[in-house]
C-alpha positions as CSV (number, residue, x, y, z in Angstrom):
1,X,0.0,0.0,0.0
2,X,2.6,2.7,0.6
3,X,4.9,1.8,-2.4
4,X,1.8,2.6,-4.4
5,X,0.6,6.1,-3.0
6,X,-2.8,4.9,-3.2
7,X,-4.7,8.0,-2.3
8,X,-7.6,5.4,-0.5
9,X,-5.2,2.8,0.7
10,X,-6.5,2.3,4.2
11,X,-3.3,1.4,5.5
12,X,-1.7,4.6,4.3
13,X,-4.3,6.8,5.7
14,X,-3.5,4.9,9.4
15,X,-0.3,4.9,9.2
16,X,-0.5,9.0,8.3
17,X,-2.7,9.6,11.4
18,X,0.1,7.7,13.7
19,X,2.8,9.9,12.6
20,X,4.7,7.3,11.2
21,X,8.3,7.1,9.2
22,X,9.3,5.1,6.3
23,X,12.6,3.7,6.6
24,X,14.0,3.6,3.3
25,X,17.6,2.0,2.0
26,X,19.4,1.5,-1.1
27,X,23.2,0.9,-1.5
28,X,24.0,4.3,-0.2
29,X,22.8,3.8,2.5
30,X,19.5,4.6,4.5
31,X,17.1,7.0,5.5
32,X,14.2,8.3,7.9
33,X,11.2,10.0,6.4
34,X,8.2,11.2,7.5
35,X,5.2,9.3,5.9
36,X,3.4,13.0,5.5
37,X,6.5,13.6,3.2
38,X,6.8,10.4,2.0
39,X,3.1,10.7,-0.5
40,X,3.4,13.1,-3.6
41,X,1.0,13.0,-5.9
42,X,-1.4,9.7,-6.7
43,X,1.1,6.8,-7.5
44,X,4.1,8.8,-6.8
45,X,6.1,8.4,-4.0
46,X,9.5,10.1,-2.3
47,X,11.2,6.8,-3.0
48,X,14.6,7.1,-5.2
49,X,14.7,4.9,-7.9
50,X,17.2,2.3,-6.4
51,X,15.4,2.3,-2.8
52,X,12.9,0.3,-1.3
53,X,10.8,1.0,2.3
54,X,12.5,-1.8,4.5
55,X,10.7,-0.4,8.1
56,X,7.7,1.7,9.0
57,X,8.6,3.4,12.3
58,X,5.7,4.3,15.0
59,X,5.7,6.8,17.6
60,X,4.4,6.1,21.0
61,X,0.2,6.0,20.7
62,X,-2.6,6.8,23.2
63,X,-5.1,5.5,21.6
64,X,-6.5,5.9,17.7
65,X,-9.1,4.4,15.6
66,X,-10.3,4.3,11.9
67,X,-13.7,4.6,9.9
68,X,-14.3,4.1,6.3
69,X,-17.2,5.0,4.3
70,X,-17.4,2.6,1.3
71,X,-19.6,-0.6,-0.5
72,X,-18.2,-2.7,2.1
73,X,-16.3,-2.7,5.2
74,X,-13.4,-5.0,3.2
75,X,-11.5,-5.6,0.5
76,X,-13.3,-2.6,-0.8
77,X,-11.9,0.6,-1.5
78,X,-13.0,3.8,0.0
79,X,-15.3,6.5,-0.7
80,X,-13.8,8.1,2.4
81,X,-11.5,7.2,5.2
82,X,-10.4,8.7,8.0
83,X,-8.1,7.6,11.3
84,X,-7.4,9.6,14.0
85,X,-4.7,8.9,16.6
86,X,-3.2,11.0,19.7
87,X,-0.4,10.5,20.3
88,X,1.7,10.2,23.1
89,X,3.0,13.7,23.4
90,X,-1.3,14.9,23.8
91,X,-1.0,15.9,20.0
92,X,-3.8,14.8,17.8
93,X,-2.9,13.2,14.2
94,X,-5.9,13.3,11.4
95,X,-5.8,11.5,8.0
96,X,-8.2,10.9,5.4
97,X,-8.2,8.8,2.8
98,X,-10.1,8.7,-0.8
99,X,-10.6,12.6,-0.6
100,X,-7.4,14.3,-2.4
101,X,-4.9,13.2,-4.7
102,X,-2.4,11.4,-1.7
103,X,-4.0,10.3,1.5
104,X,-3.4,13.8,3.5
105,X,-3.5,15.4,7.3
106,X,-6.3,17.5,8.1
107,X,-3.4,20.0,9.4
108,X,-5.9,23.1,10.2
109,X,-8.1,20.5,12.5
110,X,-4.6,19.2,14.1
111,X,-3.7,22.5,14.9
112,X,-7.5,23.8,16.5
113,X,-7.2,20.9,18.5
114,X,-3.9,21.9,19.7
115,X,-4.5,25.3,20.7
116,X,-8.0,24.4,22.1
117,X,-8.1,20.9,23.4
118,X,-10.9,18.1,23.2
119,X,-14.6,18.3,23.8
120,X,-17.6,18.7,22.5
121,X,-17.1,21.9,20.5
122,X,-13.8,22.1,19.2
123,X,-14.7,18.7,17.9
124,X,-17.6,19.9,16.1
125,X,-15.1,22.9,14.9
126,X,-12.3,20.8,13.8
127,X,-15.0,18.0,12.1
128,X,-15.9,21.2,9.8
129,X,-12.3,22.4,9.5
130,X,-11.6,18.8,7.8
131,X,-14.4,19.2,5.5
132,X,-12.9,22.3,3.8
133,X,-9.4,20.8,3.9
134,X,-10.2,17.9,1.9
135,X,-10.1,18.3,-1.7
136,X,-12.1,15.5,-3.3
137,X,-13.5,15.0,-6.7
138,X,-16.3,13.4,-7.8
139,X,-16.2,10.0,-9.9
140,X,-18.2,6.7,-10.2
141,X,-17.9,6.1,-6.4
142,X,-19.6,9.2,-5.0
143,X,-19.6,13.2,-5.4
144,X,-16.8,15.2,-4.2
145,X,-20.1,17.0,-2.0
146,X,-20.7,13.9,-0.3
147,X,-17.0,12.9,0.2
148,X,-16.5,16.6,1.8
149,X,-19.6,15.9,3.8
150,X,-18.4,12.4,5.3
151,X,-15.0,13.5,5.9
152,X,-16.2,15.6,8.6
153,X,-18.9,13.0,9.8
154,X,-16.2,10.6,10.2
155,X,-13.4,12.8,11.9
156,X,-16.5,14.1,14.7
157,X,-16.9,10.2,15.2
158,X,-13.4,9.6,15.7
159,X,-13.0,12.1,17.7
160,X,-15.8,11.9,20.0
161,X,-15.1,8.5,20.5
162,X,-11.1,9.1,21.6
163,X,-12.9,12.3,23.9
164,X,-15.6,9.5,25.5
165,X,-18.7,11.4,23.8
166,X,-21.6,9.1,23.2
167,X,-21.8,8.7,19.9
């Protein structure tokens, strides 16, 4: 999934939320890089042409979970994803998959949630600050209206559930 740079490979999209690094090597050696630098545009990758990802590195986790909107739960891919971890540091790391060219980090909701914390309404803020950072399109899966509109639906899910809100 992440040699590919599938922008709805689930895996990607968790990974992204978790803050992880690729560790890459070739004959020159190896190196560390962050899997939000990693994704450049759909299929293309930060991989050199004589390297190959030999590690994926995770940072210390809280607690996270994942949602996916899509014709079925597996094997399927998705009309939306979205994973949301916090990490051990108190930061908060949101993804979404299926909704941009590379699976991306809702960076403006990140930061709200940074400067504000976690309850009931600066979820509800940052669930409609990942709605307008998502940049879907539409195709023969669903609109890029309703992809905008489950991207924050899924991240006020996620969310709620890490906070302990009913859902």
């Amino acid at each position: 999934n992440l040699g590919t740079a599938s922008p709805a490979g689930d895996v990607n999209v968790a990974l992204l939320a978790c803050d992880a690094e690729v560790e890459l090597r070739s004959w020159q050696g190896e190196r560390r890089l962050p899997l939000r630098e990693f994704f450049l545009a759909p299929g293309r990758t930060a991989l050199e042409p004589d390297e190959m990802i030999v590690a994926v590195r995770l940072p210390a986790i809280r607690r996270s979970g994942f949602l996916k909107v899509g014709k079925r739960l597996s094997v399927a891919i998705s009309v939306a994803c979205c994973a949301v971890a916090e990490l051990s540091d108190g930061r908060f790391g949101i993804a979404l998959g299926s909704v941009g060219p590379t699976p991306m980090r809702a960076s403006g909701a990140e930061a709200h949630l940074a400067t504000f914390g976690l309850n009931q309404r600066t979820i509800e803020a940052a669930a409609r600050q990942v709605a307008d950072e998502v940049r879907p399109i539409d195709d023969h899966r669903a609109s890029a209206d309703y992809r905008r509109a489950v991207s924050g639906v899924l991240a006020r899910r996620l969310l709620g559930s890490l906070a302990g809100l009913p859902a």
